[in-house]
Structure formats: structure tokens, C-alpha cells
C-alpha positions in Angstrom: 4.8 -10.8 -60.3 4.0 -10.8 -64.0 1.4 -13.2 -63.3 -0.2 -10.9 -61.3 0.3 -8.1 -63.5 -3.4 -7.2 -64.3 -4.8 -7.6 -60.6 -2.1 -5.4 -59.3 -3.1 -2.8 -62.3 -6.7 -3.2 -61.6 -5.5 -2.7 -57.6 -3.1 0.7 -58.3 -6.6 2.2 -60.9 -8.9 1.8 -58.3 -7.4 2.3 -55.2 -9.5 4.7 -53.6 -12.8 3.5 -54.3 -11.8 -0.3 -53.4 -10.1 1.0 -49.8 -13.3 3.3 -49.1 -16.0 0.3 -49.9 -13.8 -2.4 -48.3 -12.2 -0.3 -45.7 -10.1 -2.9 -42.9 -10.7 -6.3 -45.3 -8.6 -8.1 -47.4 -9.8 -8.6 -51.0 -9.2 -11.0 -53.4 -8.8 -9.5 -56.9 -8.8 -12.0 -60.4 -8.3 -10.3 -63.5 -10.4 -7.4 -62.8 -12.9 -8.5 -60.1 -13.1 -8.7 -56.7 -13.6 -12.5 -56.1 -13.7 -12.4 -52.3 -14.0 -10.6 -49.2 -12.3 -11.6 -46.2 -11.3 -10.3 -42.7 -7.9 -12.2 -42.5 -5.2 -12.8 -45.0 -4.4 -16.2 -44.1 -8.3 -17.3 -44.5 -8.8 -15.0 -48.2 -5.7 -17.4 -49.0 -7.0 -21.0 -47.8 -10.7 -19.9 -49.1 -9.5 -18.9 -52.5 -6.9 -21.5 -53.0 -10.0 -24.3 -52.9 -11.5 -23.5 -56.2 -8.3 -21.1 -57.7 -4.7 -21.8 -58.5 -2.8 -19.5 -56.2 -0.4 -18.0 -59.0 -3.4 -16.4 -60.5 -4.6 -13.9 -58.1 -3.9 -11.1 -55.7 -5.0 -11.2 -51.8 -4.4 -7.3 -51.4 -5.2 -5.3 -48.1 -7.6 -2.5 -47.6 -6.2 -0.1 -45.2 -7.4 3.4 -45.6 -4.7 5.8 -47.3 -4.7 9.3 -47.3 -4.0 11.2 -50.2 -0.7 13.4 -50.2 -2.0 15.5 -53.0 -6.0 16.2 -53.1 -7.8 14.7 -55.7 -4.3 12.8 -56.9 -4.8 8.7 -56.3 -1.5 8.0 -56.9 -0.2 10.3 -54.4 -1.0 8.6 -51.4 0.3 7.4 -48.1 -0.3 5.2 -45.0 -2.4 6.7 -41.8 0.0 6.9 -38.5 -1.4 5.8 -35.6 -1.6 8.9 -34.2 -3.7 10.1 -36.6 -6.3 7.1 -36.6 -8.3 5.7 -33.5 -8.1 2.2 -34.6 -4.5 2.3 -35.3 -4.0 3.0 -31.4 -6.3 0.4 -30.1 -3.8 -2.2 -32.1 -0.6 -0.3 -31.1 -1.8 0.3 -26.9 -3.0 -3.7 -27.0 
């Protein structure tokens, strides 16, 4: 993981703003840019790993989160399905 030290940093500092302008994607973060954009994890993987030595970056997903305390990034937590109209077309299919 200490490989990954600095994505995962850049990740847990920018948090919100990264999950609100990439809601439902999967990122790829390298040092501290986002490098790519995908839809699946699997493809941000086998697109990255062509030009990019897969021990040097972070495929991270960007579900929205919502905060526990406002205003408090790192206070955060996963949405339920009840509580998100996406979440319950995946969990009824």
C-alpha cells in the first residue's frame, strides 16, 4: 500500500469534490492527478495498465457519500439503498 501512499492521500483530501464531479465512475488517480475516467473497474485496470506499471496507481470508485457531520469530509458514510433511487434499481434487478 505504501506505493500507493500519495494517490490514496490525494483520494482521502479530496474526497468530496472528486465523488460530486465524477459521481458513479471509477477514477484512476497517479501521484496527484486524475489520469482516467472509466465506467468499469475491470476496463480503468486493462486501459491504464497499457501505458502504466500497475504498482503505481490507484483505480478508486466514486460512489456518492454522505457526510455524517456537515461541512466535516472526513466524517462520511455510504448511501443505503433506501435512501438512493439508483441503489434500488441494482438491488430490485
Amino acid at each position: 500500500m505504501d506505493k500507493i501512499k500519495t494517490e490514496n492521500d490525494y483520494f482521502n483530501r479530496n474526497i468530496v469534490d472528486l465523488i460530486e464531479r465524477y459521481k458513479w465512475k471509477f477514477i484512476v488517480i497517479k501521484g496527484e492527478q486524475v489520469i482516467g475516467v472509466f465506467d468499469e473497474p475491470l476496463t480503468a485496470f486493462k486501459e491504464t495498465a497499457k501505458t502504466h506499471d500497475p504498482l503505481t496507481f490507484l483505480i478508486q470508485g466514486c460512489q456518492p457519500i454522505y457526510p455524517i457531520e456537515p461541512n466535516n469530509p472526513a466524517s462520511v458514510t455510504r448511501p443505503s439503498p433506501a435512501h438512493h433511487p439508483k441503489l434500488k434499481l441494482q438491488e430490485a434487478a
